[in-house]
N, C-alpha and C positions, 0 to 999 in steps of 0.2 A: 669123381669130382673133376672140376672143369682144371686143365691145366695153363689157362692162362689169368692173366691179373686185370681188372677196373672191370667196371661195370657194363653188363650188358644189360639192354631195355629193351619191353618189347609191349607191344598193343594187342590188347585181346577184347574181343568184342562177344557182350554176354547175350540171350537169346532174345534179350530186349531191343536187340542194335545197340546199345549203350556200352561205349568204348571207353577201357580203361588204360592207363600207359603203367608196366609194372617193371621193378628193378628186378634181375634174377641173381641172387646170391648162390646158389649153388644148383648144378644138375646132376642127378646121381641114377645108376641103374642097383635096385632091387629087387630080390625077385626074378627076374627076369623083364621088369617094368622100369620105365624111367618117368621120375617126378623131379621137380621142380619147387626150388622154396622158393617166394617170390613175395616183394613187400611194392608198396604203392611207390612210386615213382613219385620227386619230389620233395619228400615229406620234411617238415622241420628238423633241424638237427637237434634241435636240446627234445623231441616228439621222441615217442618210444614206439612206434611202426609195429603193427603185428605183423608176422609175418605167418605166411596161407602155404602151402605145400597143393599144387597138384599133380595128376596125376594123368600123362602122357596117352590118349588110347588111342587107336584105330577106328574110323569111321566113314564108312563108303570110301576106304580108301587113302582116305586122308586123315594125320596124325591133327589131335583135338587134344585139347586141355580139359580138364575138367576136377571139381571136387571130391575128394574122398569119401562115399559116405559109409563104409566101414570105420567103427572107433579103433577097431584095435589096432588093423590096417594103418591108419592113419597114424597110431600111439607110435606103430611099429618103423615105419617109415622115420618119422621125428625123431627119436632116438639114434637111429641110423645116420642120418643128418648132424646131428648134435656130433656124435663121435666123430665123425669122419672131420668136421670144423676145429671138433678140439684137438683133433691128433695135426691138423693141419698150422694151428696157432702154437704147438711145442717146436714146432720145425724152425 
């Protein structure tokens, strides 16, 4: 988990060119892999935001984002997130 506080934002542009700005809530290593929960940047306050997990890979070199398309993966990850938040919010 990241060890500093407010938010960080950041733009990512999907294979369409079509560029998104996203808030990142938390970055975690799993695994040996590191993901990222991230919800849309902006969003209303009384909005309830989903928020997307992806997940960090290597590509010609260069580190790339991308969606989990493993469920379990994905369930597994999530979980992992969730704890590490709630052990974070008893502190």
């Amino acid at each position: 988990m990241s060890d500093h506080y407010g938010s960080d934002f950041m733009t990512i542009v999907d294979e369409d060119g079509e560029e998104y700005e996203l808030e990142v809530l938390s970055t975690v290593e799993y695994n040996g892999q590191t993901y990222m929960a991230v919800i849309p940047a902006g969003y209303e306050e009384d909005a309830d935001p989903e928020v997307s997990i992806l997940k960090s890979v290597e590509e010609d070199g260069e580190p790339i984002l991308c969606a989990i398309e493993d469920q379990q993966e994905l369930e597994d990850v999530y979980n992992y997130i969730m704890d590490k938040l709630y052990e974070e919010s008893e502190e």
